[in-house]
N, C-alpha and C positions, 0 to 999 in steps of 0.2 A: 504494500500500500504506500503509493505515494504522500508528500508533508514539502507543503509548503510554508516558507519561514524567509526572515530577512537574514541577510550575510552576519550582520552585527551581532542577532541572536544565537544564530551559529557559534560564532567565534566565543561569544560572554560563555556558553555551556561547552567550547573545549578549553578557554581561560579560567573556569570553577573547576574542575576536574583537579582531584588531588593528583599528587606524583604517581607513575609508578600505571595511573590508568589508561594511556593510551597501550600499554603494551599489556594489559591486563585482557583488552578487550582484544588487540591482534592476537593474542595466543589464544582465547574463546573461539574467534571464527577461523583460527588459521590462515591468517593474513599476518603480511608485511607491517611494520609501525605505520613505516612509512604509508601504508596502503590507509592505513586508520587517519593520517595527520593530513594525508589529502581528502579523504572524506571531510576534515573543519577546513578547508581553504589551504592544503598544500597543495604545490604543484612540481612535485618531482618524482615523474613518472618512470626513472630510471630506474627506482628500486621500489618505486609498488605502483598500482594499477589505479585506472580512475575506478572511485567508488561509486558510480552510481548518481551526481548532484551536479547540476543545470544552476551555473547563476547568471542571470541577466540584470542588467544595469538598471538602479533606482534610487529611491531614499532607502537610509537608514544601510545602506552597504549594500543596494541592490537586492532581488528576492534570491531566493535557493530552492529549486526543487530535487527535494532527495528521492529519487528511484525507489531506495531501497530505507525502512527506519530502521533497522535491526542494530545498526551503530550507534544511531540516535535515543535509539534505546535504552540500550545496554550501557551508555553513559548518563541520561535520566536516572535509569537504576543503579548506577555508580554512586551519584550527585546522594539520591535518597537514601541510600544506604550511610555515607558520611553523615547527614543532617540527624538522621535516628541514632548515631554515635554520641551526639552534643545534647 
């Protein structure tokens, strides 16, 4: 199921993400970091793959359509997992 979203709110939920979780979540689906860091707006396709997200230019950093939320997810459930910690 596709999730549309602005680039800014992308970036703000892989900038909350504790340490330690972009590679938490490559080693969950068996992907590259890097394949995870391009999912939040990296673009170095040399050592992993585009993840699935479309942005076009607007406010607020442009929109983002993610193909795929299973990323987007899985860092959601990062995020809440940390907050139920506090």
């Amino acid at each position: 199921m596709s999730k549309t979203i602005s680039f800014n709110e992308l970036r703000r939920l892989k900038d909350s993400l504790p340490d330690g979780a972009t590679h938490r979540i490559a080693d969950a689906l068996n992907v590259t970091v890097q394949t995870v860091r391009n999912y939040f707006g990296g673009v170095n396709y040399q050592f992993g793959k585009n993840a699935g997200l479309h942005i076009e230019p607007g406010p607020d950093g442009g929109i983002v359509v993610l193909d795929d939320t299973t990323i987007y997810d899985m860092a959601v459930k990062i995020l809440e997992e940390e907050n139920n910690k506090k």
